[in-house]
N, C-alpha and C positions, 0 to 999 in steps of 0.2 A: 531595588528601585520601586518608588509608589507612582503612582499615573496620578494626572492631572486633567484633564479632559476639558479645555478650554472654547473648543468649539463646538457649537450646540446644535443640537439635533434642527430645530427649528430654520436657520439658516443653512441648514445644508439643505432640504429639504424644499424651498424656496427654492432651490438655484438646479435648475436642469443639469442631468449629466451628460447631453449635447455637448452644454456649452465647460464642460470641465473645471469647475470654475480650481483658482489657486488656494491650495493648501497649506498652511506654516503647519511643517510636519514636524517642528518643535514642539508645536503645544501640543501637541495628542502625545510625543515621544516624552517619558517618563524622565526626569531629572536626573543628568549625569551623576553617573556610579562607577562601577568596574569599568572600563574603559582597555580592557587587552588588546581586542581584536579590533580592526582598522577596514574600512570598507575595502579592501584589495587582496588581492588573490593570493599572493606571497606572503602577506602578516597572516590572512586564516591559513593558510597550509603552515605556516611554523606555529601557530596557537593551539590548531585544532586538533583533537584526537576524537575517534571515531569511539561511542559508547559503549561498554562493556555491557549492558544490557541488551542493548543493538544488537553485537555481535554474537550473545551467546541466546539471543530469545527465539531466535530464526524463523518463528513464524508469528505472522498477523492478520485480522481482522480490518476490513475495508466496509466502509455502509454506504452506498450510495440512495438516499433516502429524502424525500421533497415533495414537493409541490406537485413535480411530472409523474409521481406514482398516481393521481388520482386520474391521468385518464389512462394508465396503463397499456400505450400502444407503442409502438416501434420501439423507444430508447430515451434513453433521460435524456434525448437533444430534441423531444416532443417540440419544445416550447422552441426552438427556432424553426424546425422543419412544417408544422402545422399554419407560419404563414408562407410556405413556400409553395406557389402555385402548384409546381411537376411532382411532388411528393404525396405519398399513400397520407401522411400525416394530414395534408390537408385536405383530403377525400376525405379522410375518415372525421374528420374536425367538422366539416360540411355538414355529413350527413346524420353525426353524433350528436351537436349541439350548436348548431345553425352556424349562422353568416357570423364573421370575426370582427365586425362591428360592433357586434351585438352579447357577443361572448370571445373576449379573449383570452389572454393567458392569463390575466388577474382573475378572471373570474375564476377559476380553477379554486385560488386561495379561501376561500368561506368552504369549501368542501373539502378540504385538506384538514382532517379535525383533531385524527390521530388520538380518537376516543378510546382505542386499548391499547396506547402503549404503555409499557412498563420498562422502565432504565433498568432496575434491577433483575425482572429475569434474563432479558439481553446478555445482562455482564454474566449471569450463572448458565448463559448456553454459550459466550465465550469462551466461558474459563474452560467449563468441560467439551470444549472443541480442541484445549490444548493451545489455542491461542495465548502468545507475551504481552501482546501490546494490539488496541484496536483504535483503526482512524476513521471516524465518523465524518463526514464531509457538511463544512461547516457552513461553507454557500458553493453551490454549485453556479454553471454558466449562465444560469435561470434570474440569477439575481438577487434572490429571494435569500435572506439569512436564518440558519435556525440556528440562531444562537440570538442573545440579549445586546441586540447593538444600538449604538448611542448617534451612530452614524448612518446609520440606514433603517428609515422608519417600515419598510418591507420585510419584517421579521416576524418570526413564530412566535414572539413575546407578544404582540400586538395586534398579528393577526393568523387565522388559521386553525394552529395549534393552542395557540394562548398560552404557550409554555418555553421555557428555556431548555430547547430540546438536548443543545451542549453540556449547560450546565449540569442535567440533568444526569446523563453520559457520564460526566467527568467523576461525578461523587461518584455513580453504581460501580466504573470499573475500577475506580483506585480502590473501594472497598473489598474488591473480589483480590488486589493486588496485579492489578493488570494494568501497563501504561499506558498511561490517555495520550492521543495525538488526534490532529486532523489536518482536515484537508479543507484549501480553499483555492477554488478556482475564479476569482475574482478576475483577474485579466482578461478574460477570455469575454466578460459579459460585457464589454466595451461596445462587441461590431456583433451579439451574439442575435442580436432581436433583426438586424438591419434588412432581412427578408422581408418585414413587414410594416413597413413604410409606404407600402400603397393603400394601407386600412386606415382611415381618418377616425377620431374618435378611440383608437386603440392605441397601437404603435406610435401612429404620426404623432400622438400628444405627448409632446414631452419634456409635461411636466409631472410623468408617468416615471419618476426617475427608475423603476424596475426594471425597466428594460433598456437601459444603460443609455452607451452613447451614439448608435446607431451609425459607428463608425463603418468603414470599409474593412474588412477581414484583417486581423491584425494591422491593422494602421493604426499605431499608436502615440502618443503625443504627452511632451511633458507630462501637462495639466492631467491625462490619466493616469500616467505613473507616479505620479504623485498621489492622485485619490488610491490606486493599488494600494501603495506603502503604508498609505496610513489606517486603512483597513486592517491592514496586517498587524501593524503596530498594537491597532484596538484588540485583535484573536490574542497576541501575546500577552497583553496587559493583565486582562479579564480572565485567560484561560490555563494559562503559563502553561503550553503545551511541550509534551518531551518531546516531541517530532511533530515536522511539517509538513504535507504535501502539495506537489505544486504538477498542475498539466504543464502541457508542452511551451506556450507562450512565454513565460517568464523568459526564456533566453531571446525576446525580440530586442536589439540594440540598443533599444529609447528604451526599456524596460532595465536593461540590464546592469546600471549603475545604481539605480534606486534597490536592486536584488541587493547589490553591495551593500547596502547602506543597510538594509534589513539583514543580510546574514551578522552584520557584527552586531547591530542591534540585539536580536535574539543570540546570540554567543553571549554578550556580554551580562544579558538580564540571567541566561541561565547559570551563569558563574555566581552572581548577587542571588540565584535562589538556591546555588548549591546541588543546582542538579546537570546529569549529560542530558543532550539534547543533538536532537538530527534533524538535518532538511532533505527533501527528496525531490529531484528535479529528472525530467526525461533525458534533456539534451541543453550542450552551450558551457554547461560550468565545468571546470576540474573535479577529476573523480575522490581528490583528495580533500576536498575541505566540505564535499557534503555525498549524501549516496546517489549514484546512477539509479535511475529505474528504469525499468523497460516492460511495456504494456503488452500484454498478454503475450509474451514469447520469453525465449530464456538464452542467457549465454552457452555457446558452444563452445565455450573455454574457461579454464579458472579466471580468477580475477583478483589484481592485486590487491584491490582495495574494496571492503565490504557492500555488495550491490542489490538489488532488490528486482523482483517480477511482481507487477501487480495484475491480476487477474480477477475474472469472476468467478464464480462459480455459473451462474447463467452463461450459456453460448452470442445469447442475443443481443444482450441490455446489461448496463450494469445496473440498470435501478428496476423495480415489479413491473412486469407485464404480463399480459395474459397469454396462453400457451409459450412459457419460456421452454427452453431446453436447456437442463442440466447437465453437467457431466460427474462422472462417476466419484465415490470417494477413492479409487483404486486408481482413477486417472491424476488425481492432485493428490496423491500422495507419492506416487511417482514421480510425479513433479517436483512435489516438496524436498524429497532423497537427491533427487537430481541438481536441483538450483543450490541446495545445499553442502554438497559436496563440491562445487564451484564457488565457493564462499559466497554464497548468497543466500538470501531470505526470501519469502514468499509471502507479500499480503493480499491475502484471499477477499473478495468482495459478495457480500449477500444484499438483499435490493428487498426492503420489508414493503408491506402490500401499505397504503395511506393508511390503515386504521390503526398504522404501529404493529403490526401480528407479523413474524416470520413464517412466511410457508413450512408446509410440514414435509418437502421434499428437502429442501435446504438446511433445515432444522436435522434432520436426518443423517443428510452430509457432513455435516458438523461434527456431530455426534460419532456416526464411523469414525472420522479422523482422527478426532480425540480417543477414541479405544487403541487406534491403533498405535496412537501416541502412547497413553500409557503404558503398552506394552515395547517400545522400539525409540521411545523419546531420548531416552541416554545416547543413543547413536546420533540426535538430532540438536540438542539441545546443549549449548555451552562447547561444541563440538570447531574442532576449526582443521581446513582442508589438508591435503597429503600432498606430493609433489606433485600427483597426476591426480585426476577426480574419478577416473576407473577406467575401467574396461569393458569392452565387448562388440558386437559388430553389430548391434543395430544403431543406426546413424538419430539419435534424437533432432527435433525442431528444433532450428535458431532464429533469431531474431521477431522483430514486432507482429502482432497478430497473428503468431503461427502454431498456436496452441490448443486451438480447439476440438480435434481430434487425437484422441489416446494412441499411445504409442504402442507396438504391440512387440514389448520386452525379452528377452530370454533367461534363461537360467544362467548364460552367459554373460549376461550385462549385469555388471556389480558398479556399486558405486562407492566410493573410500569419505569417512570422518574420521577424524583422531582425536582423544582427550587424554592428555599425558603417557602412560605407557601402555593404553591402551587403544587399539586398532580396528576401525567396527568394518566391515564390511556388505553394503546392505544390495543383497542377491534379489533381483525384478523381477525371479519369475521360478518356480517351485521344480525339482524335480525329484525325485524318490532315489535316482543315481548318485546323488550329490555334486557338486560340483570342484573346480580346480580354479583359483586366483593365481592366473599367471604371471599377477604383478607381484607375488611375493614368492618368488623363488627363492632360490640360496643367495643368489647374486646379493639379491634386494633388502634381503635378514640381514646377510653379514653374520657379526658374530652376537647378533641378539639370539635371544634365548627366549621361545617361548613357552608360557609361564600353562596356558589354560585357553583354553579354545569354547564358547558357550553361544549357542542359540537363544537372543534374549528371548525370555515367555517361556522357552521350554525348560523342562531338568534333565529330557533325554540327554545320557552322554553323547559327546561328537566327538566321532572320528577324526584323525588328523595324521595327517602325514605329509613333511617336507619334499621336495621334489627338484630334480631340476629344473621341470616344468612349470613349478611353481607350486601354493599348498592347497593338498585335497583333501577335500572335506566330503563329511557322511551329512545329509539331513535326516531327522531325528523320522518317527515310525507318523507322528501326530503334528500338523501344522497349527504351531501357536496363535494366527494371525489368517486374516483374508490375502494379502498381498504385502509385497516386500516384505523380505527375510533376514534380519541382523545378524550375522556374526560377532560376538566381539571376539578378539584375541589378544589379550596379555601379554607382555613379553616384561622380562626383567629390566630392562631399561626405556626413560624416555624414548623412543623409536622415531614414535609422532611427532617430538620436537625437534628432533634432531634432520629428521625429511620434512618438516614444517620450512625449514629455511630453505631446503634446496629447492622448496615451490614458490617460495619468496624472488628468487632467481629465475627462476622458469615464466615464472607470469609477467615481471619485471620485461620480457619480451614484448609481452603480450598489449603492453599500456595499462590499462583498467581503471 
């Protein structure tokens, strides 16, 4: 499909987004082509299949990166809470950079310069993070786009940065071989400023289109889900993203036929460019025609269909702030074993400081993870779940925002990947006794035969012995790794494919 871009900058740009003005979402949408997929739930769940890249890349890169980095306080929702009287944001806004008449959230934007950023080292602390695929957020709730849009003159092309921060993004990591995605939170900037409609000259003016429609909190209405979609349409055009991300709002009612219309939209351009492609939503849609995510928590059960935790690495913020708290590489990488032996993935989020520079604490984190990857990635990577996701009795955190404290694991708690006839088993916690997988008893073998039993990273031989209790293992004299400990074990036949399907059944309980 090629775009056609009929409606001009200038006339949008005239018309307040109060007043939401009517959209022909034909002319922005790209000249019918492929046509498989149908805006309804039942044609994408018989069209769609879920990417092979997706599934086997299991980890990613999240950027939350803007405007709100340059006053560095509370959370990238700076820019709605700083007109809220009761909030620290607006003490601090007070006493930082005076009355909000005077300075408001635009003003921010001339200091937003992002004079050392570099797309390409980015993608080369990616890559060796061991990262598949990175979603840079393409406009946040703020309003503001850093990408090259033709629809909204509040962009990093024109102002700020002066650069097409996307575009940018998109060459460094397909160069490194890494999938470009992103993320737009565009719905949400609708009611996102509406705190600050008591500052005349700032908010109140609005023919300030940046701060959208100063709606009531999700109260949504045609005329903006129509402006939504066709934002969207413009990301897909220009950026031909492999995956989407979307916050929580997209499943609002009024919202959610116009999603239809965009999911076959993007299905169908990504068949005309030949490539898989994913959307990632919180809540509201079927978990079969795009992936579940779920914000900084993780499922407490396998899952039928391939699902996603998005996280930070910061405890406080997803975007820079000053005194953030980190959490450890040993705490998400635990994570990472975890979510992924529950067939899910994990896109990790780093929050670079406005000059474009990644902290050297984050930076660091990365870096561990990626070591530890390369020595234990075969257990992670292209890997897909066992009937049960493991064993042992410490109870991990489930569900939303329940992640910010590290688990504290045992030698006990293993957790199961499979890749053909082989069987990894990744041990959370070291001991010099060895340990015993009670899920692989005789019962459970059957009459597989195993083949070779190995500690990735190490050459020390490992002991092995079948049990009725299940198989006990020696670990080796020298620990290959800081945390989490692979097994792989061999056996002479598919094992993993053959218990692949009776987890097909088991989750098939469960929904997903």
């Amino acid at each position: 499909m090629r775009v056609f871009f009929l409606i001009t900058v200038t006339v949008l740009c005239a018309v307040s987004c109060q007043t939401a003005p009517k959209i022909n979402i034909d002319s922005v949408a790209s000249p019918k082509g492929t046509e498989m997929f149908q805006p309804d739930w039942d044609n994408l769940a018989q069209n769609y299949r879920f990417p092979e890249w997706f599934c086997d890349a299991k980890f990613g890169i999240f950027i939350h990166w803007g405007v709100y980095a340059v006053p560095a306080f509370g959370n990238e929702w700076y820019p709605r809470n700083m007109y809220r009287k009761d909030s620290p944001e607006y003490k601090h806004h007070l006493e930082t950079y005076g009355e909000h008449t005077k300075f408001g959230y635009k003003n921010f934007i001339p200091m937003f310069k992002a004079e050392k950023f570099d797309a390409a080292e980015w993608a080369e602390l990616f890559k060796a993070s061991g990262a598949k695929y990175v979603v840079p957020v393409a406009e946040h709730h703020d309003g503001f786009s850093m990408y090259d849009s033709d629809l909204n003159e509040w962009n990093s092309v024109k102002m700020g940065p002066e650069k097409d921060i996307i575009g940018l993004l998109k060459a460094a990591l397909e160069k490194e071989d890494l999938v470009f995605g992103l993320s737009t939170h565009r719905a949400e900037n609708a009611w996102f400023y509406n705190g600050g409609m008591d500052f005349p000259s700032d908010v109140q003016d609005t023919t300030i289109t940046l701060y959208g429609g100063r709606l009531k909190q999700e109260a949504y209405t045609d005329a903006v889900a129509r402006e939504w979609l066709t934002r969207t349409y413009e990301l897909i055009n220009k950026y031909q993203p492999k995956l989407i991300w979307f916050d929580w709002t997209v499943n609002n009612p009024t919202i959610m036929p116009y999603f239809n219309k965009f999911m076959a939209y993007y299905y169908n351009n990504a068949l005309d460019w030949n490539e898989q492609v994913v959307v990632n939503t919180k809540q509201g849609y079927p978990t079969n025609v795009q992936v579940w995510d779920m914000e900084r928590g993780k499922s407490d059960k396998m899952m039928k269909f391939p699902w996603q935790t998005d996280t930070s690495i910061g405890k406080k913020s997803w975007s820079y702030i000053d005194g953030e708290e980190n959490k450890t590489p040993e705490q998400i990488v635990h994570d990472l074993v975890d979510i992924v032996s529950k067939n899910g993935n994990l896109l990790l989020n780093i929050g670079p400081r406005a000059d474009g520079t990644i902290t050297e604490e984050q930076t660091d984190i990365l870096l561990s993870i990626g070591q530890w990857l390369k020595i234990n990635g075969e257990a992670i990577y292209g890997t897909r779940p066992w009937k049960k996701f493991g064993e042992g009795d410490t109870r991990s955190t489930a569900g939303t925002f329940t992640d910010n404290e590290a688990i504290p694991y045992t030698v006990k708690d293993i957790r199961f990947t499979t890749k053909g006839n082989d069987f990894y088993a990744i041990v959370l916690n070291w001991d010099d006794k060895g340990t015993i997988i009670q899920s692989l008893d005789k019962k459970a073998i059957a009459d597989a035969k195993i083949l070779n039993v190995k500690l990735l990273g190490s050459d020390e031989k490992i002991e092995w012995q079948q049990t009725g209790n299940g198989l006990k293992l020696s670990f080796p004299k020298t620990k290959p790794c800081n945390y989490a400990y692979a097994f792989k074990i061999s056996f002479d036949k598919k094992v993993g494919a053959q218990l692949e399907s009776e987890a097909s059944n088991e989750t098939l309980k469960h929904g997903g």
